[in-house]
N, C-alpha and C positions, 0 to 999 in steps of 0.2 A: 223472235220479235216481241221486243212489249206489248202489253193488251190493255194498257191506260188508254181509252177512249179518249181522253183531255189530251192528250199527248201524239196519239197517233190514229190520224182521223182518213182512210184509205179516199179519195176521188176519183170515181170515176163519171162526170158530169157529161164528157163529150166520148161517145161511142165512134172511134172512125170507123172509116171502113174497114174490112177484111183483108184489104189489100196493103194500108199503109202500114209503114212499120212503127211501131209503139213503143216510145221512150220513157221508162220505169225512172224516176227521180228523187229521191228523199230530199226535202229540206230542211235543214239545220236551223231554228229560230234560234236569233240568238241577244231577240230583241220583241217590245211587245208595241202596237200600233198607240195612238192615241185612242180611249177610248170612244170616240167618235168614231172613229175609221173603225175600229173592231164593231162596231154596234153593225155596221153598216156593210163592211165588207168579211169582217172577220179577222184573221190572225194573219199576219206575215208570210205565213206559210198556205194559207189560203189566196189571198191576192195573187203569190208568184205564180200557183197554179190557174187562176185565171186569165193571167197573161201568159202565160205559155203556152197552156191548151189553143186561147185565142189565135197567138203567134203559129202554131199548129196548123190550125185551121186554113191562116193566110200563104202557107207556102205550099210552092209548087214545085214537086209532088204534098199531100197535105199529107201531115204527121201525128199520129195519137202522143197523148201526152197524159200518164197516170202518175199520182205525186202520192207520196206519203210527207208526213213533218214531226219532228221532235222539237219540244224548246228545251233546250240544254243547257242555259243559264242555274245550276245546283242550286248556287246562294238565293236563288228564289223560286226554288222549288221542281227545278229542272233535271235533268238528265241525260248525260254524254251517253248513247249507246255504245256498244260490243259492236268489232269486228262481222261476227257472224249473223247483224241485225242486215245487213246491205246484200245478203247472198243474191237476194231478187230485183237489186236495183242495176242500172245503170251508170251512174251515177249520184252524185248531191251536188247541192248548192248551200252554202251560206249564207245566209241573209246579213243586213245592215245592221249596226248596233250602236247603244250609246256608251258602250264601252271601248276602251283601247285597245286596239290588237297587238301593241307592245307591251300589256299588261303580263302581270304574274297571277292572275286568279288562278285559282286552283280549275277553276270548271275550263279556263283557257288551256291552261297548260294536258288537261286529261284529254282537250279537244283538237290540240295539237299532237300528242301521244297516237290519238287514232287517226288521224287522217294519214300521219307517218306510216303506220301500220295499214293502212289501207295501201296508202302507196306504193309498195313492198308486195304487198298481199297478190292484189290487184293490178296487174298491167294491162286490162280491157277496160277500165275504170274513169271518168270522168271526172274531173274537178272544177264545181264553179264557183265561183266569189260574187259577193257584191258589197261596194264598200268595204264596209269591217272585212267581209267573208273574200274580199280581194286582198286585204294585206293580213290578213291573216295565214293566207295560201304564199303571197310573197314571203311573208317569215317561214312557211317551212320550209321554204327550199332557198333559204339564207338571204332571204331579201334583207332591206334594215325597213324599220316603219317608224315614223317620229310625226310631231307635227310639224306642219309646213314653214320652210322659213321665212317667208311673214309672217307667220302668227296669227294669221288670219282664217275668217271662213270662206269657203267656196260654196255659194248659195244660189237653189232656183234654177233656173233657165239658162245653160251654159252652151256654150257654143267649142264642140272638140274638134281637131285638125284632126287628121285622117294619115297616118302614115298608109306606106303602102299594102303594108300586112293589112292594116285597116280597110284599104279599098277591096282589098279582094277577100278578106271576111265578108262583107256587106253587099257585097257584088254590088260597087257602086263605082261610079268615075270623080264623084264629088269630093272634093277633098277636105269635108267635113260633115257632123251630125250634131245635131242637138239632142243634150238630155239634161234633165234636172240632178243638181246636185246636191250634198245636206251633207260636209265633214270641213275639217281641220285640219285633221291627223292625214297621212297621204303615204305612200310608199314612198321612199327618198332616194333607195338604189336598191333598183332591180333585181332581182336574182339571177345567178349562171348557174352554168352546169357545173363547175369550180365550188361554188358558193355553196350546192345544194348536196354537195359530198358521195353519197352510197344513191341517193334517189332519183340521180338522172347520167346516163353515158354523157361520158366524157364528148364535146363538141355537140351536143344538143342546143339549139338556138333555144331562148327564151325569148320571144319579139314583143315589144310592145307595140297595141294598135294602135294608139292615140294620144294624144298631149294637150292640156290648153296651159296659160300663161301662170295661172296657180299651181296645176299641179301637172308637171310633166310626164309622168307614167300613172295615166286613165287607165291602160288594161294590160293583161298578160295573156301571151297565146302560146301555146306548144301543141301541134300539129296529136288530136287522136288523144289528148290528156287534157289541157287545161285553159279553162276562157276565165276572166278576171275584167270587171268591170266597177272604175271606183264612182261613176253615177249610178243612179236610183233607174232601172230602164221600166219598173213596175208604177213607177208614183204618180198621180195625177194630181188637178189642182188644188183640192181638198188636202189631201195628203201634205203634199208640200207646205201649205200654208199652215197644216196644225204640228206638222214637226218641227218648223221654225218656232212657234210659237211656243213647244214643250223646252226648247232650248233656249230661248228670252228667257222665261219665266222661270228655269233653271237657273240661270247669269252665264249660262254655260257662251252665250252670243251676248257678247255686252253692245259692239256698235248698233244700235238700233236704226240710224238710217239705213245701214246695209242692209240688215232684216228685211226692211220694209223694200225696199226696191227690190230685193229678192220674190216678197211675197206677189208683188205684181206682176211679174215675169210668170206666174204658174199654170196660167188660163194657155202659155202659148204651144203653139203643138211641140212635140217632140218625137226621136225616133225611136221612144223603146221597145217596138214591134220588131223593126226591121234586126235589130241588136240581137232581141230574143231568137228570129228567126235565123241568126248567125248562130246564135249558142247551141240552139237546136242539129244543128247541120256538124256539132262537134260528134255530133253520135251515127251520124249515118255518109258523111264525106266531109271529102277535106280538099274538093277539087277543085281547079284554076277554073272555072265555068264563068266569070261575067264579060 
C-alpha cells in the first residue's frame, strides 16, 4: 500500500459495534471538489465516506463502514495503484469527474488495465461507479459511453423511474427516486455478458435500475459484483450549486437559464441515503426482502 499521507488517508470516524459487519472500501478520486467544498468538507473521497458510514449507520441491521482513497488523475499529480494495493479491501468505488470516460488519457487507460485485472483477479470483489466512475465500469465490460443525444446537460434535482430491479434494490414499492445530477456524457448502450467478452459467464444479466427521459441507463447492477449509479447520491446543496458553477465558468454549460433552474432545485430533498444503503447491501445480501 502507498504511505502518501496526501493520497491515502485510512477513516475510521464511526466505530460500530462488534457485531456489525464492516465494509473495507477504497475510493478512486478521480476528480477534485470546488475548493469551497474541500475547505469545508474535504476531498471526494472524504464526503463518500461520510455518506456512507452515515448510510451505515441508518440501516437495519447497521453496517461499519472504513474507506481508504487515492486520487489517480497522473496528469495532475496522481496515481493509479497495483493490483496488490486492494488485498484488504472489499471493494472500491469511483468517483465523478470532469473528464470523459470515453477518453484516451493515459491515467484512464492504466485505470481501466486495473480494474480489468482486478476483475479477473478478484471474484469476491465489488464494483462501484458514480457518474464518471458508472461509465467508466460500463466501458469495461463493453458498454459504449458518448454524450447524450441532445447534447445537453442533465442538471440538479432529477426525478428517476424505478425499474423493477430498482424496486427491489431500494426495497421500495415507489416507482421512482430522486437524486441530483451534474453530466452530459451518459452510458448509451449498456453492456452484456456478450459485450464484456472473458469478464462475465456467458448469460449473466447486466440490469439496469433506473431511467429518466435524458438519460435512459441511470445504473448497472449485477447480483454480488456491480452497482453503477449516473447521479451524485453524495452531493448536497452547496455542492450542487458550486459544481454548476465551475462548469458555467468553464463554458463547459453554455445554456445558462438551465443552469440556473438547475441551481434552484438543490435545497430539495433527495434519496441518496437510501441508494447508498442499497450499495451497501451489495456486500453483505442480495435478497428479495421488501
Amino acid at each position: 500500500m502507498p504511505t502518501n499521507e496526501q493520497t491515502y488517508n485510512m477513516d475510521q470516524t464511526y466505530k460500530p459495534t462488534p457485531e456489525a459487519p464492516i465494509i473495507r472500501l477504497m475510493v478512486l478520486e478521480t476528480d477534485k471538489p470546488h475548493p469551497d467544498t474541500y475547505s469545508e468538507r474535504g476531498s471526494f473521497g472524504r464526503i463518500i465516506h461520510e455518506h456512507f458510514a452515515a448510510a451505515g449507520r441508518a440501516h437495519h441491521p447497521p453496517l461499519g463502514v472504513e474507506t481508504d482513497q487515492v486520487y489517480v488523475v497522473s496528469e495532475q499529480g496522481g496515481q493509479v495503484p497495483k493490483v496488490e494495493d486492494f488485498e484488504s479491501f472489499d471493494g472500491l468505488l469511483i468517483t465523478g469527474s470532469v473528464y470523459d470516460a470515453h477518453g484516451e488519457n493515459e491515467w484512464i487507460l492504466q485505470l481501466l488495465e486495473l480494474l480489468r485485472a482486478l476483475w479477473i483477479k478478484r471474484p469476491d470483489f465489488r464494483f462501484l461507479g458514480v457518474c464518471f466512475g458508472h461509465q467508466l465500469l460500463a466501458r469495461l465490460l463493453g458498454g459504449e459511453v458518448g454524450s447524450a443525444p441532445s447534447q445537453d446537460w442533465e442538471l440538479g434535482h432529477c426525478r428517476i423511474t424505478l425499474t423493477s430491479t430498482g424496486q427491489r434494490l431500494f426495497r421500495t414499492h415507489d416507482d421512482f427516486v430522486h437524486l441530483h445530477q451534474m453530466h452530459q456524457d451518459q452510458v448509451v448502450k449498456a453492456p452484456t455478458a456478450e459485450a464484456a467478452g472473458d469478464l462475465i459467464p456467458s448469460g449473466t444479466e447486466i440490469s439496469v435500475w433506473g431511467r429518466s427521459d435524458h438519460t435512459p441507463i441511470q445504473g448497472l447492477y449485477i447480483p454480488n459484483r456491480l452497482f453503477t449509479t449516473q447521479a451524485h447520491l453524495a452531493f448536497d446543496e452547496d455542492m450542487v450549486k458550486r459544481q454548476i458553477r465551475i462548469r458555467v465558468e468553464s463554458g463547459s454549460i453554455q445554456d445558462l437559464e438551465h443552469a440556473d433552474r438547475a441551481a434552484e432545485t438543490a435545497d430539495l430533498e433527495h434519496d441518496g441515503v437510501e441508494v447508498a444503503k442499497a450499495i451497501l447491501r451489495l456486500f453483505v445480501t442480495d435478497e428479495d426482502d421488501f
